[in-house]
C-alpha positions in Angstrom: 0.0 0.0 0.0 2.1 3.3 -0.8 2.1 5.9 1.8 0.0 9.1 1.3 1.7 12.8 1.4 -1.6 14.8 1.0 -3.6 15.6 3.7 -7.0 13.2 3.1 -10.5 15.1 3.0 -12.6 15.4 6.0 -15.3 13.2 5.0 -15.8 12.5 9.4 -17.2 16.2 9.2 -20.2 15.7 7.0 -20.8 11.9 8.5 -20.3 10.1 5.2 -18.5 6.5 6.6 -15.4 5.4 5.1 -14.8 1.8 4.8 -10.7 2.1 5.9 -9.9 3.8 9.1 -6.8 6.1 8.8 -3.9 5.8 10.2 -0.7 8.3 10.6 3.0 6.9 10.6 5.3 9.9 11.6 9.2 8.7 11.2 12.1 10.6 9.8 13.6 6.9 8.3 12.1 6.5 4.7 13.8 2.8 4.5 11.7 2.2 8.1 8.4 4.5 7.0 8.6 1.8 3.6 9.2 -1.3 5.8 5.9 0.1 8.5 3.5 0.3 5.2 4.4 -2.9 4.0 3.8 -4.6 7.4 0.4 -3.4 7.1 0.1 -5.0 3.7 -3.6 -6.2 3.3 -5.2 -4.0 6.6 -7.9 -2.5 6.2 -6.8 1.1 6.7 -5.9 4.1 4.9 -2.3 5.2 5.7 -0.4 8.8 5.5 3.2 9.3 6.3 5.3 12.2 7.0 9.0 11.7 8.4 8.4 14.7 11.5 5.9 16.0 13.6 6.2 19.5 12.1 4.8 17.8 9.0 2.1 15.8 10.4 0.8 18.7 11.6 -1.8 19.6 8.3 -2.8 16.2 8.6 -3.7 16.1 12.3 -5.8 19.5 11.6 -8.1 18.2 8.9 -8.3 14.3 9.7 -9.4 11.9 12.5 -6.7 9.3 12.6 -7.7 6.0 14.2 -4.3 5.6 15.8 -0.5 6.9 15.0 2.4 4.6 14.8 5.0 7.4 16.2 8.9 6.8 16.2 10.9 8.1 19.7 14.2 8.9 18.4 13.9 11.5 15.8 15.9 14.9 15.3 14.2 18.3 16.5 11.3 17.2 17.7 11.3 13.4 19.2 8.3 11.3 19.6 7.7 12.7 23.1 8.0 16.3 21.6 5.6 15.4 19.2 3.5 13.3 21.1 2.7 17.1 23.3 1.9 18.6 19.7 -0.8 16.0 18.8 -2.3 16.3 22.2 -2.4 20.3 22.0 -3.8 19.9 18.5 -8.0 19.8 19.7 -9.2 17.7 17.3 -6.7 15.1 18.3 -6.3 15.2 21.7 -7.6 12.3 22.5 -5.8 10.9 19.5 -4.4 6.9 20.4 -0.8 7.1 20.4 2.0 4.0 19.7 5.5 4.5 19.8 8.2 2.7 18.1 11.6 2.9 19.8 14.9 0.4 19.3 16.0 1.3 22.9 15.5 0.4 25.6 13.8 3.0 27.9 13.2 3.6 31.6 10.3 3.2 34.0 10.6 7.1 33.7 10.5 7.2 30.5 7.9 5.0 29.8 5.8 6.7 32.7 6.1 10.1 30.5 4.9 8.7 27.2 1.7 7.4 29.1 1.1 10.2 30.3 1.2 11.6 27.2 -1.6 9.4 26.1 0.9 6.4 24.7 -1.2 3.6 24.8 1.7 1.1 23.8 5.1 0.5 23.2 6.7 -1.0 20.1 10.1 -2.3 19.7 12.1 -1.7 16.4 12.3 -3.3 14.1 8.6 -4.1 14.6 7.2 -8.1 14.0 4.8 -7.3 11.6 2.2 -9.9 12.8 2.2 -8.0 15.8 1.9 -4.9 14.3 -1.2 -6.0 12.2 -2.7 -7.5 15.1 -2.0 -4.3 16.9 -3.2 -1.7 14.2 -6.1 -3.7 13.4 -7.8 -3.3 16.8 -7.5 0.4 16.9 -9.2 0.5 13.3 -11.9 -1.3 14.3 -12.5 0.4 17.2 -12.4 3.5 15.1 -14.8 2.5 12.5 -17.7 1.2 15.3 -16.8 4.6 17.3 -17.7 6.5 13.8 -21.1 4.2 13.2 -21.8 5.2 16.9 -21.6 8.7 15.7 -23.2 8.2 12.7 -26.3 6.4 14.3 -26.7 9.1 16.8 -26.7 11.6 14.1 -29.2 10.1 12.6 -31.1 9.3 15.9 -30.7 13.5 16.4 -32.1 14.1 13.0 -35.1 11.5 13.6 -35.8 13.1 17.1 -36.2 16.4 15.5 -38.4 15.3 12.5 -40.6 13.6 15.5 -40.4 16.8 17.9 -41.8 18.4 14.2 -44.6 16.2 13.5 -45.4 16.1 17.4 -45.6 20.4 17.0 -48.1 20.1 14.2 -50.5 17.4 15.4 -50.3 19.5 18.5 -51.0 22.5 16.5 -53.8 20.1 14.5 -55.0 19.1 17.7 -55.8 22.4 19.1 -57.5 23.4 15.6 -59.8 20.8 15.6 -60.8 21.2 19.2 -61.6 25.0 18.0 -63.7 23.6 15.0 -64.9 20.7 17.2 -66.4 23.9 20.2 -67.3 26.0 17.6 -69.6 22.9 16.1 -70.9 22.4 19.7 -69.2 18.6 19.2 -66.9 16.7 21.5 -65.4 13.1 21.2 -65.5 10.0 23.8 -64.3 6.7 23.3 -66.8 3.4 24.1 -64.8 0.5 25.5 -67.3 -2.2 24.3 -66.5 -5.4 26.4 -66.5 -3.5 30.1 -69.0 -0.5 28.5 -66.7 1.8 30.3 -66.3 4.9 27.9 -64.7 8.7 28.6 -64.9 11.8 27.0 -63.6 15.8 25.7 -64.3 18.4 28.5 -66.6 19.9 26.7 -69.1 16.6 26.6 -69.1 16.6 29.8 -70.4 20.0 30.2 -72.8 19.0 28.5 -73.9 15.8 30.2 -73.0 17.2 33.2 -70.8 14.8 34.4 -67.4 14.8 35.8 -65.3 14.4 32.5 -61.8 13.0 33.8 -63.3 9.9 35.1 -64.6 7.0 33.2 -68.4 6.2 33.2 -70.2 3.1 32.8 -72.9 2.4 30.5 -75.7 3.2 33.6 -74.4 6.7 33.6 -75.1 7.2 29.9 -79.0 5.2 30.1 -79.8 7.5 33.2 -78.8 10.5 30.5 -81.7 9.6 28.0 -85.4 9.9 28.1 -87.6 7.0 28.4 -88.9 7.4 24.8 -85.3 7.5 23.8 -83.3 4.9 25.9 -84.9 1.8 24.5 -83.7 2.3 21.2 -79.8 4.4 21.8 -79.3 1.7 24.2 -80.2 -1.4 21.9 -78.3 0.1 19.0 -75.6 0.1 21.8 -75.1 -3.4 22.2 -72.3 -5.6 21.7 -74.6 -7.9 19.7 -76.0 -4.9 17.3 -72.5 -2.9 17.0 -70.6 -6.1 15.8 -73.2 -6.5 13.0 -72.3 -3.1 10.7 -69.3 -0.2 10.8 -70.4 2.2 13.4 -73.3 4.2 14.6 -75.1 7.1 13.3 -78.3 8.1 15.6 -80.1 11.0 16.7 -82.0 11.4 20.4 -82.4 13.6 23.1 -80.1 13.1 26.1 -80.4 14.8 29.7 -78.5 17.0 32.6 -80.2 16.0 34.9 -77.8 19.2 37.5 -79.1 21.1 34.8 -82.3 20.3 34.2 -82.4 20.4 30.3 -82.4 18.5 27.4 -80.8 18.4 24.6 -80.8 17.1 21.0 -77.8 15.2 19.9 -76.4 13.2 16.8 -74.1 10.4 18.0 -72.0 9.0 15.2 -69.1 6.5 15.6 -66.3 3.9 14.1 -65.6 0.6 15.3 -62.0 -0.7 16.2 -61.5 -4.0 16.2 -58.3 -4.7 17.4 -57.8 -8.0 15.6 -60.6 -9.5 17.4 -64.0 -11.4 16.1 -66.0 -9.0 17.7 -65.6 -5.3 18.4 -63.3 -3.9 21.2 -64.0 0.0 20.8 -65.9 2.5 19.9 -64.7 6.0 18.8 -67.1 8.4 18.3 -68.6 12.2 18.0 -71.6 13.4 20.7 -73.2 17.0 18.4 -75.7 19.2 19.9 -77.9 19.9 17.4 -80.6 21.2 19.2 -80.3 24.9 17.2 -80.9 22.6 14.4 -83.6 21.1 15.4 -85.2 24.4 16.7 -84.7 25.4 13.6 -86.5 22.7 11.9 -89.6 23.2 14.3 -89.9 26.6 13.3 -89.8 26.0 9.8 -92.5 23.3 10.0 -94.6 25.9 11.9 -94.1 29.0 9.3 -94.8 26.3 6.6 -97.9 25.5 8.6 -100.5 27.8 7.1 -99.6 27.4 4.0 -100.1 23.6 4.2 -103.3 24.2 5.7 -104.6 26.1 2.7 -103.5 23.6 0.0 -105.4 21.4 2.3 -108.4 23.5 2.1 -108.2 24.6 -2.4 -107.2 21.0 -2.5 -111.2 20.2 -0.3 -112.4 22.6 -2.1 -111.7 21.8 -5.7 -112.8 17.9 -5.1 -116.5 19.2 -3.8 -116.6 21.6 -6.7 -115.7 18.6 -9.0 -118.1 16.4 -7.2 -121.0 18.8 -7.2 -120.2 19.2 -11.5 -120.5 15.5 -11.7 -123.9 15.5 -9.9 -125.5 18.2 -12.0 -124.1 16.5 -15.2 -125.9 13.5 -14.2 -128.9 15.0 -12.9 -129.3 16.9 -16.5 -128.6 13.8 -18.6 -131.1 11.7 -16.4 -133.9 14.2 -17.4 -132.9 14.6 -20.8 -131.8 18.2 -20.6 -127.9 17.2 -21.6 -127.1 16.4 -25.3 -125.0 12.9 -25.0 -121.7 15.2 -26.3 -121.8 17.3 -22.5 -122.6 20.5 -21.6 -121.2 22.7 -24.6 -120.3 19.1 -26.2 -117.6 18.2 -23.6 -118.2 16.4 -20.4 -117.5 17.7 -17.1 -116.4 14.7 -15.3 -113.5 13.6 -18.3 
C-alpha cells in the first residue's frame, strides 16, 4: 500500500462513513516508513506518512486518525516532543498514540509517554504480525466509534423530524378542538367489552358529568329519556354494534344538575383490534338542538300554507263532485245532449 503525502479530505465532518480507518505513521527513516506500510500489507486502513511532527501537523488538523504509529528517536522534535503537539492539537487530543523505539527505555521514561496518552510500546524493528494484530484493533475500534456517531446523528435528526410532527398534530390538535367547540361537538371513546367509555371536557359539560373519570354504561342510560333509551341503548349493544361499521343516531339526552335537554347526533367507528368481535368504539356526541329548533320553526311557518292547499285542495274535489252531480242530474232528465254541456263532459 504506498504511503500518502496529501492531507486526506474530511469526510468524518459531513458523516459520510469510510470503509478504511486512517492511520498516521510519523518517522524521519524513509527505509523504516517503507518497511511500517508494507507490514500493514492487506489491513484494512488508509495510511499517511510524514517523516516529522512538524509535518504531520496539516494532517492532524483536517483528519481523524484511528491511531498513529509514532517513532521516539527522531531529530528536533522526538516522539515525546511530538507526542505534546498531537495532544495540543483539539481535534486530536484524545488521539491513540504507539510509539516505536529500538532502545530500551526507563520506568521514567515510559511513565512520561503514558502520560502523554501512549497507549503502547513497540520495539524496532517491529514483527509485523504483531503490528497488524496491533493496528487492526485500533481500526476497528475506530470505525464502530464512527457508526456510533453516525447512528446518533441520525437518531438526532429522527428526534427532530418527530419533535416536528409532534408540534403540528399539536397545532392540528388544538384546531380541531376549536372547529370541534365552535360545532358544539366533542369526542369519547366506548370500551365495548367492560361498557366503560370517557370523554372531551366539553361533553361533559354537556352531560354534566365529571369528564376526567370514566363512566359506565348506567351513567349514559340514566342520561336519555324514556322514549329515547330503548332504542340508543339497543343500538348500543355488543350484539348490534358487531353486525355493521359504526353508529349514526339521533335522540335527546339529559342534565339531569341542569335540568335540560338536549338534541344530539351520536356518530361513531368501530375498532376491532384484531378480534372477532368489536373492542371499541370511537365516536362524535353534536348538539344539534339549534338545528332542530330550527327545523320546528320551519314546519310551523310552513304551517298555514299547508293548511290552505289542504283546504283549495277540499275545495276543488267538492266543486268537481258537485259538477258530476248536475251533469248526471241533466242527462237523467234529458236536458244534456250525449256530447256534454257545450259538447264536452264535465267529469272527463
Amino acid at each position: 500500500m504506498p504511503p500518502v503525502s496529501e492531507p486526506l479530505p474530511d469526510t468524518a465532518a459531513d458523516g459520510d462513513a469510510t470503509e478504511l480507518a486512517p492511520v498516521l505513521i510519523i518517522d524521519d527513516n524513509p527505509a523504516k516508513l517503507m518497511a511500517l506500510v508494507a507490514a500493514l500489507e492487506g489491513v484494512a486502513v488508509d495510511l499517511v506518512t510524514t517523516t516529522s511532527g512538524v509535518a504531520a501537523l496539516p494532517h492532524l488538523r483536517t483528519w481523524d486518525f484511528a491511531v498513529v504509529l509514532l517513532k521516539i528517536n527522531m531529530p528536533i522534535l522526538d516522539g515525546f516532543a511530538t507526542a505534546r503537539l498531537i495532544r495540543s492539537q483539539q481535534r486530536s487530543a484524545q488521539l491513540r498514540i504507539l510509539f516505536i523505539t529500538a532502545e530500551w527505555l526507563t520506568d521514567d521514561a515510559q511513565s512520561q509517554g503514558y502520560g502523554l496518552g501512549v497507549v503502547d510500546y513497540l520495539g524496532s524493528p517491529v514483527w509485523p504480525e504483531f503490528l497488524r494484530t496491533k493496528v487492526a484493533i485500533f481500526a476497528n475500534l475506530y470505525c464502530q466509534r464512527l457508526r456510533c456517531q453516525q447512528q446518533a446523528c441520525e437518531l438526532s435528526r429522527k428526534n427532530a423530524e418527530i419533535a416536528r410532527h409532534n408540534a403540528a398534530l399539536q397545532e392540528n390538535e388544538k384546531l380541531l378542538g376549536d372547529i370541534l367547540r365552535q360545532a358544539r361537538m366533542a369526542r369519547f371513546t366506548w370500551e365495548i367489552p367492560s361498557g366503560h367509555w370517557t370523554c372531551e371536557a366539553e361533553l361533559g359539560v354537556l352531560l354534566g358529568i365529571d369528564a376526567r373519570v370514566a363512566h359506565t354504561s348506567a351513567d349514559w342510560a340514566d342520561r336519555l329519556p324514556p322514549d329515547d333509551r330503548a332504542r340508543v341503548m339497543a343500538s348500543l349493544r355488543p350484539d348490534t354494534l358487531g353486525a355493521g361499521q359504526g353508529i349514526d343516531q339521533e335522540f335527546r339526552i339529559c342534565n339531569p344538575e341542569q335540568g335540560t335537554e338536549h338534541w344530539v347526533h351520536l356518530r361513531g367507528k368501530l375498532a376491532y383490534d384484531g378480534q372477532p368481535q368489536p373492542q371499541r368504539l370511537f365516536g362524535s356526541l353534536q348538539d344539534i338542538g339549534a338545528h332542530k329548533r330550527a327545523e320546528d320553526l320551519m314546519r310551523q311557518e310552513n304551517a298555514p300554507t299547508a293548511k290552505v292547499r289542504a283546504y283549495t285542495e277540499e275545495a276543488r274535489l267538492l266543486v268537481l263532485e258537485l259538477m258530476g252531480n248536475l251533469v248526471a242530474f241533466y242527462r237523467k232528465a234529458c236536458l244534456v245532449p250525449p256530447g256534454g254541456v257545450g259538447g264536452n263532459d264535465v267529469t272527463d
